[in-house]
C-alpha positions in Angstrom: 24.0 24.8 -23.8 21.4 27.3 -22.8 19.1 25.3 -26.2 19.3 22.4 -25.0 17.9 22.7 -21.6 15.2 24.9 -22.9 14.6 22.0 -25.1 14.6 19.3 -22.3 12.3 22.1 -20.4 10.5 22.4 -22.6 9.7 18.7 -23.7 9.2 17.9 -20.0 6.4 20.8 -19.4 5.1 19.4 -22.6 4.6 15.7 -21.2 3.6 17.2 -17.6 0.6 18.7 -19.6 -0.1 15.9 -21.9 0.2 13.3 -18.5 -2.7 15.2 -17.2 -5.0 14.6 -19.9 -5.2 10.9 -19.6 -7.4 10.7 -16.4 -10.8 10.8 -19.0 -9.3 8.8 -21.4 -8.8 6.1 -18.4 -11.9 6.6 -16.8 -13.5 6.1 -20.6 -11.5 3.3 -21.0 -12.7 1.4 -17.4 -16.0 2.1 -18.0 -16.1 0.4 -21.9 -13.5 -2.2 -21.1 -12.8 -3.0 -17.6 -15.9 -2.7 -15.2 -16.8 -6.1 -16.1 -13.6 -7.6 -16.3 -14.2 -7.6 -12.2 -17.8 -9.6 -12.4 -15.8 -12.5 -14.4 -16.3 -15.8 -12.2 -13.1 -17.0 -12.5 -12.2 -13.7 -10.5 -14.7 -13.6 -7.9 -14.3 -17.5 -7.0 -10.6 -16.9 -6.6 -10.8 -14.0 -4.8 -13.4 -15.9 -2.2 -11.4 -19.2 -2.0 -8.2 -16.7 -1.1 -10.4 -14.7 1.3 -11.2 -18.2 3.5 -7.3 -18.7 3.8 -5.8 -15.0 4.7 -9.0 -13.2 6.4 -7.3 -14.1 9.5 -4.1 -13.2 8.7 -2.8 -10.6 11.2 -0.1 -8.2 10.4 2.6 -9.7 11.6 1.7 -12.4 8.9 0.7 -10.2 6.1 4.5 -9.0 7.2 6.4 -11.7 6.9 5.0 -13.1 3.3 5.6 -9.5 1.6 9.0 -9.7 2.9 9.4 -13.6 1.5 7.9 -12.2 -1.8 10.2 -9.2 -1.8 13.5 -11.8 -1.0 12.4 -13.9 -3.5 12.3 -11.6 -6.6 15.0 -12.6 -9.0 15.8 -16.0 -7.3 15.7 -19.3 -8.8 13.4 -20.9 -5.9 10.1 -19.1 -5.3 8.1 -20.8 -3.2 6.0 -17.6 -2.5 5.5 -16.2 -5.7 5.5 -19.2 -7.4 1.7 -20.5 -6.5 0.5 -17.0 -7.2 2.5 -16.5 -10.3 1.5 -19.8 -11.8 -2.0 -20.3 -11.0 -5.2 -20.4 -13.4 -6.5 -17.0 -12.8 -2.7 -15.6 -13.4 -2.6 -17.8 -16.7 -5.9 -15.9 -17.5 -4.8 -12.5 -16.6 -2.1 -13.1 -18.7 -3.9 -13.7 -21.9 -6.0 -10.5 -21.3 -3.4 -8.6 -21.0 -2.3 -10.3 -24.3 -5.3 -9.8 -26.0 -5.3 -6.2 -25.2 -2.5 -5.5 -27.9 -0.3 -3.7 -25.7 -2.9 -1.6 -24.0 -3.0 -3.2 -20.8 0.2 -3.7 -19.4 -0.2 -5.8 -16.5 -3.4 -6.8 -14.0 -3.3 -7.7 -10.5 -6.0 -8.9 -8.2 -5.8 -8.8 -4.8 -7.8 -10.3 -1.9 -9.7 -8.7 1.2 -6.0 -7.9 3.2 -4.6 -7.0 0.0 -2.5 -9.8 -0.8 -2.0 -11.2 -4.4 -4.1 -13.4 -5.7 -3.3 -13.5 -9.2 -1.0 -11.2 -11.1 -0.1 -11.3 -15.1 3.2 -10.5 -14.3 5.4 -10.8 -10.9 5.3 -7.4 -8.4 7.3 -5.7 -6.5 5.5 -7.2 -3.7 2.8 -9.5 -2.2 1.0 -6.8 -0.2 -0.4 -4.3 -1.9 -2.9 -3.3 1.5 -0.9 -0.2 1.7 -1.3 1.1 -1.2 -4.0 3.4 -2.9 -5.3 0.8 -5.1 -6.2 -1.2 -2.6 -7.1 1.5 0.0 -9.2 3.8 -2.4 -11.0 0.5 -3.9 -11.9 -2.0 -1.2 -11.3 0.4 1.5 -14.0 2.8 0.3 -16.2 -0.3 -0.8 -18.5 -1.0 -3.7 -18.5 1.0 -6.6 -14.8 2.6 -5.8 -12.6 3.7 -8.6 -9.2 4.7 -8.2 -7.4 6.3 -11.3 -3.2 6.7 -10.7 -1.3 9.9 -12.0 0.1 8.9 -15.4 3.9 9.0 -15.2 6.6 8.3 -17.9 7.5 5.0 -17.8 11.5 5.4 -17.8 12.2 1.4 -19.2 9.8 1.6 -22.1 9.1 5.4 -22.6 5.5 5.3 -22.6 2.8 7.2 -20.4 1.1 4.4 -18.2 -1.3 4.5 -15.6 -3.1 2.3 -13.5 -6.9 1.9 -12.9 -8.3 0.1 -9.8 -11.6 -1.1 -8.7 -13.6 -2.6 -6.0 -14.1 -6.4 -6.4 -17.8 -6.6 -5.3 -19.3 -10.3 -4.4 -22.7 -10.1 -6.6 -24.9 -11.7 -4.0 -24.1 -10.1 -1.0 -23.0 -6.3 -2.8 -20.2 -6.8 -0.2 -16.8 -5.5 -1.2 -14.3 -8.6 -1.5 -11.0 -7.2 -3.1 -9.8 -5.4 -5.5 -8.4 -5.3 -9.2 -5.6 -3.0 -10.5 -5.2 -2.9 -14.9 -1.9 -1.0 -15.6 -2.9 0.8 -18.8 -0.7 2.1 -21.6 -2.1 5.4 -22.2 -0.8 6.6 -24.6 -2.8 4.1 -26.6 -6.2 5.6 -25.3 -5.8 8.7 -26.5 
């Protein structure tokens, strides 16, 4: 008995090392293949259409969709996911994440409050405001990079990260949103 927790020890202090040695590899991998991912029109026009609708949202608001989103998860009607889910930029975020071969694992961009605007796949929930992809990126404005830990992924037992990024309108330099890529990273390395 006394091996085989040495050997789950040691396996697990193994992976806690080789978790930390991904933050280059994802910084690397932003600055080769994502930083312009977030000048792509298609983006920027979506994230500035969604920005007229929900820059006046209050809390209370921003509230009451995340919790809608959260219900809906799993149901057969989705009449808050649904718009998001299916639109064009979703549609497009899709194929990069297909073209990436399994090295982007999902991308979601959110607006100026942090709500969705487009996601490849559906979330855990609408409002991602909270959150230190939104509140390291658009919250510290142009130029921000935020780089997650690298955890084991439990359902597919890969090391995965996320990278996140400022969504910056080109003719003003104002920050707009923000853009999270979940990254396999095991495939950077």
């Amino acid at each position: 008995m006394k091996l085989a927790s040495l050997a789950v020890f040691a396996t697990f202090t193994a992976s806690a090392g080789l978790a930390q040695d991904f933050g280059p590899a994802l910084e690397s991998f932003y600055r080769s293949d994502l930083s312009q991912l977030g000048s792509q029109p298609m983006i920027l026009d979506a994230v500035r259409a969604q920005n007229a609708l929900t820059g006046s949202y209050d809390g209370d608001r921003i509230a009451t969709l995340d919790r809608a989103w959260q219900a809906e998860l799993g149901q057969p009607e989705t009449p808050t996911i649904t718009p998001v889910l299916g639109n064009a930029l979703s549609d497009h975020l899709r194929s990069e994440v297909e073209a990436s071969r399994g090295t982007i694992t999902e991308i979601i961009v959110m607006d100026a409050v942090g709500l969705n605007v487009a996601v490849s796949s559906a979330t855990s929930d609408y409002w991602q405001g909270d959150e230190a992809k939104y509140t390291e990126t658009y919250g510290s404005g142009p130029g921000a990079l935020h780089l997650s830990d690298v955890e084991l992924d439990e359902s597919t037992g890969r090391y995965q990260g996320q990278i996140s990024f400022t969504l910056t309108d080109p003719e003003t330099g104002d920050p707009i949103g923000a853009i999270t890529v979940g990254v396999d990273a095991e495939q950077l390395m």
